[in-house]
Structures are given as structure tokens and as C-alpha cells.
C-alpha positions in Angstrom: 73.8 357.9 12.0 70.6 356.0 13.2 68.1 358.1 11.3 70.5 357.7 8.3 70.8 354.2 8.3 66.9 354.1 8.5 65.7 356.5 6.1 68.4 354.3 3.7 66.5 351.0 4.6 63.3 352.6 4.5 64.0 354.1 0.8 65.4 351.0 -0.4 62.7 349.1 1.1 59.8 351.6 -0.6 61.7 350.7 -4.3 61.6 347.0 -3.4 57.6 347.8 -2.4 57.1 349.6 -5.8 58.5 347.0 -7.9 54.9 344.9 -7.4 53.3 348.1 -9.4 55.1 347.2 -12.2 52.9 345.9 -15.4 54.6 344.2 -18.3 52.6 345.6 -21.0 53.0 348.6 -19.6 56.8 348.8 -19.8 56.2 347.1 -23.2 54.2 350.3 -24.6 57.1 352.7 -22.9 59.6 350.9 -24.7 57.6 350.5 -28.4 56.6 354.9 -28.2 60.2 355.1 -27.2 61.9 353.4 -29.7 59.8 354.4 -32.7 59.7 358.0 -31.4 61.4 360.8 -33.5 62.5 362.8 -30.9 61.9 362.3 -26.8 61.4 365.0 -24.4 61.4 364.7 -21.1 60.5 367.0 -18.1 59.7 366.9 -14.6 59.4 369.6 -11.6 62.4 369.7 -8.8 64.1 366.1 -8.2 62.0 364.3 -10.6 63.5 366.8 -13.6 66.8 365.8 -12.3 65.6 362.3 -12.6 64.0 362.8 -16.2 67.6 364.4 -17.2 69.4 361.2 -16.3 67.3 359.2 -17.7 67.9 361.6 -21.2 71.3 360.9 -21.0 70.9 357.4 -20.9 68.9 358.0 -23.9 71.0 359.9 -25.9 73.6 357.1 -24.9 71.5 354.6 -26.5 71.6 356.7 -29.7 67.8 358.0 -29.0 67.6 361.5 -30.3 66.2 363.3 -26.3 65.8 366.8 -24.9 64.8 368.2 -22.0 61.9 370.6 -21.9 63.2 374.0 -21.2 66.8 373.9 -22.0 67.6 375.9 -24.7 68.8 373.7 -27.6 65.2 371.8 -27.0 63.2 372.2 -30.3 59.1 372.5 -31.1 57.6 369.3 -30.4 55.7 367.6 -32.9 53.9 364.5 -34.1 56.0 361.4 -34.6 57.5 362.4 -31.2 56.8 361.8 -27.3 57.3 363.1 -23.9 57.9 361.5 -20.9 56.5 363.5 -17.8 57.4 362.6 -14.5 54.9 363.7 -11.9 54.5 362.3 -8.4 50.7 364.0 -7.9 50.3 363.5 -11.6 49.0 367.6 -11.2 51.9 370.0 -11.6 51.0 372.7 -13.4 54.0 372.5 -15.5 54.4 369.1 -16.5 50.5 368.8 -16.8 50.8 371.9 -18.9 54.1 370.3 -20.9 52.0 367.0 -22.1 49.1 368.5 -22.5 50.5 371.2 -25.1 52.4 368.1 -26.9 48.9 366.1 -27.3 47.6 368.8 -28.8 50.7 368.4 -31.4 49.9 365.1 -31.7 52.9 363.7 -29.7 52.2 360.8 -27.3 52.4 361.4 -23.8 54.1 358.8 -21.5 53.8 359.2 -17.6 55.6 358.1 -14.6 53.1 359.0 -11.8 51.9 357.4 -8.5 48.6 358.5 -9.3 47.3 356.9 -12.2 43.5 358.4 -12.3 45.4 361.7 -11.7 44.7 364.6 -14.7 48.3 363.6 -16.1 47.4 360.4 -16.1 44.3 360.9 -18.0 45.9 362.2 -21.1 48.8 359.6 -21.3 49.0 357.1 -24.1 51.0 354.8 -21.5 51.8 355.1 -17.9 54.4 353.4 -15.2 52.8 353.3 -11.7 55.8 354.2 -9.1 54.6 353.9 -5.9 56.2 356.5 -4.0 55.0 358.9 -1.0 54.7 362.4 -2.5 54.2 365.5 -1.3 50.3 365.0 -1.9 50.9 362.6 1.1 52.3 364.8 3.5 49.5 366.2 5.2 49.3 366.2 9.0 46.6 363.8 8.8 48.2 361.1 6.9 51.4 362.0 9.3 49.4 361.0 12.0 48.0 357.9 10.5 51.3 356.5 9.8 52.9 357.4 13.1 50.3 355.2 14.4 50.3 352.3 12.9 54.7 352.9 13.2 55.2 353.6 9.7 57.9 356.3 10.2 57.9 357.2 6.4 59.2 360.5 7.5 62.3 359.9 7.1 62.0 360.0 3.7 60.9 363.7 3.4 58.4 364.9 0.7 58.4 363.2 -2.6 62.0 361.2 -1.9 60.8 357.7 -2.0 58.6 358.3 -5.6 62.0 360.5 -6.7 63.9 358.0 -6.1 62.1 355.2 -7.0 61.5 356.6 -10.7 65.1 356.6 -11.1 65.5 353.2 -10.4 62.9 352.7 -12.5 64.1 354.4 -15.2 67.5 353.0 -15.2 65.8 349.8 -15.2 64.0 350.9 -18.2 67.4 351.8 -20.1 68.0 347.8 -19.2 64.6 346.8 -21.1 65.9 349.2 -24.1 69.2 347.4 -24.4 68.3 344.5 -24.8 65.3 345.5 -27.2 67.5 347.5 -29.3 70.6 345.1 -29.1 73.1 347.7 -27.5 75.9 346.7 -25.3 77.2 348.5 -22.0 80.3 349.4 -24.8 78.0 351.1 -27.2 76.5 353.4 -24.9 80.4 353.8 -23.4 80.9 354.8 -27.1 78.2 357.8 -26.7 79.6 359.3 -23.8 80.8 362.5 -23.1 84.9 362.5 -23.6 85.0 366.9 -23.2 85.4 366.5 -18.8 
């Protein structure tokens, strides 16, 4: 129970961190592409696509028309629309691929990546720095390092502290889009899902 009590303090402790990462315009250009958006997509690799389907639910709570790149009742995507592309590295193939393919549709791109200079990152008409170790950082060098200097990070394996974090961050975006849309806790109640 030792190493789960720590990896718990140090996750919640890497989200507190990330929060100083956080740039008001920047959340303010997230929320303007999303709420003017025709459609949202949203896609990520692994953990992060389960984070960018969450965070489409919320969505479609909110009364936001969103899909999830790669499910099957997602349609073409097209100008007057936007992605959202959650990359740790900021270089998956896929979700590099994804945004750029909807740039050249004229779409905007929006990014949730710790690596801001990364090639995602160069293409995005707005980006949300999460600070989060990825699996770029897991090399036996930066292991090392950290062990060091007693930053037993570990604990959080591979890309769990950016996952993670970009949830949080996300559901603290849904917050943001509340209150700049006027919705109540009951109208997104009202949206969900009454077939379980």
C-alpha cells in the first residue's frame, strides 16, 4: 500500500505542478474555437483517447455537437469545424496525422501537448500546455537523473501524470464552458444517457 499511497500523492501533486502552465488566453481561444465550432472531434492514442472521449461526452452534454475520430458514426471533417488532439510528445503519428489532415480541410486544430514547439504543436491554432512526464521522458538517462536528485516519478509509469493531468484539465475546461455558455449542472443532467 506504500507505493500506492505515493504514486497517488505524487500524481496529484504533478496536476497541482501543471496548473502554473496554465495561460488565460489560452484557455480563452479553446473555449471561443469551441463554442463557435460546427462540429468537434477529438482524438488521442491509448489513455489520452480515453481522456479525449470523456471530455466528448462532456461536450455533447453541453449540447456541443462532438465525435471521436475513428468511431464509426464520426463524419468528414470540414471547415467551420475543429479538433482537439491530445498528444503528450506532441508526435504520434496518428493524431499528428489526424490534425494535420483537418488543416488541410480548413478546420482548426486545438492541442493538449507537453511539448509545445513539438510538430503537433506547430500546426495548432491554440494549445493548453499540460505538464506531464510522457513516455518521451522515460529514457534510462532521465531515470537516472531523477533517481538522483530523489524524484521518484516512477511511480507514475509512462505517460500517467500528462494522462491524467489532461483530464483534469479538461474537466476543468467543461467548468470554463459552463459558465461561458450559461449551462447548469441540471442542463447537462438533462443530456445524459437514460438507456443503462
Amino acid at each position: 500500500m506504500e507505493y500506492m499511497i505515493s504514486a497517488i500523492e505524487a500524481i496529484l501533486g504533478n496536476i497541482h505542478d501543471a496548473e502554473e502552465y496554465l495561460v488565460e488566453e489560452d484557455i480563452a481561444k479553446f473555449i471561443e474555437i469551441i463554442t463557435t465550432a460546427d462540429n468537434i472531434f477529438v482524438t488521442g492514442a491509448g489513455r489520452s483517447g480515453l481522456a479525449a472521449k470523456a471530455f466528448a461526452m462532456r461536450l455533447m452534454h453541453l449540447g456541443l455537437s462532438s465525435y471521436v475520430v475513428g468511431e464509426t458514426i464520426s463524419p468528414a471533417i470540414n471547415e467551420g469545424d475543429c479538433i482537439l488532439a491530445i498528444s503528450g510528445s506532441g508526435e504520434t503519428n496518428t493524431i499528428v496525422t489526424a490534425a494535420k489532415i483537418s488543416k488541410k480541410r480548413k478546420a482548426k486544430v486545438l492541442a493538449l501537448t507537453s511539448y509545445p514547439e513539438s510538430t503537433l504543436g506547430k500546426i495548432a491554432d491554440g494549445i493548453i500546455h499540460v505538464k506531464g512526464r510522457t513516455k518521451v521522458d522515460e529514457d534510462d538517462e532521465n531515470y537516472l537523473k531523477r533517481q538522483i536528485k530523489g524524484n521518484y516519478t516512477s511511480l507514475t509509469p509512462l505517460g500517467t501524470a500528462f494522462e491524467l493531468t489532461s483530464l483534469v484539465f479538461l474537466d476543468g475546461l467543461v467548468s470554463e464552458l459552463m459558465h461561458a455558455m450559461g449551462k447548469t449542472e441540471q442542463d447537462l443532467k438533462d443530456r445524459h444517457t437514460v438507456l443503462e
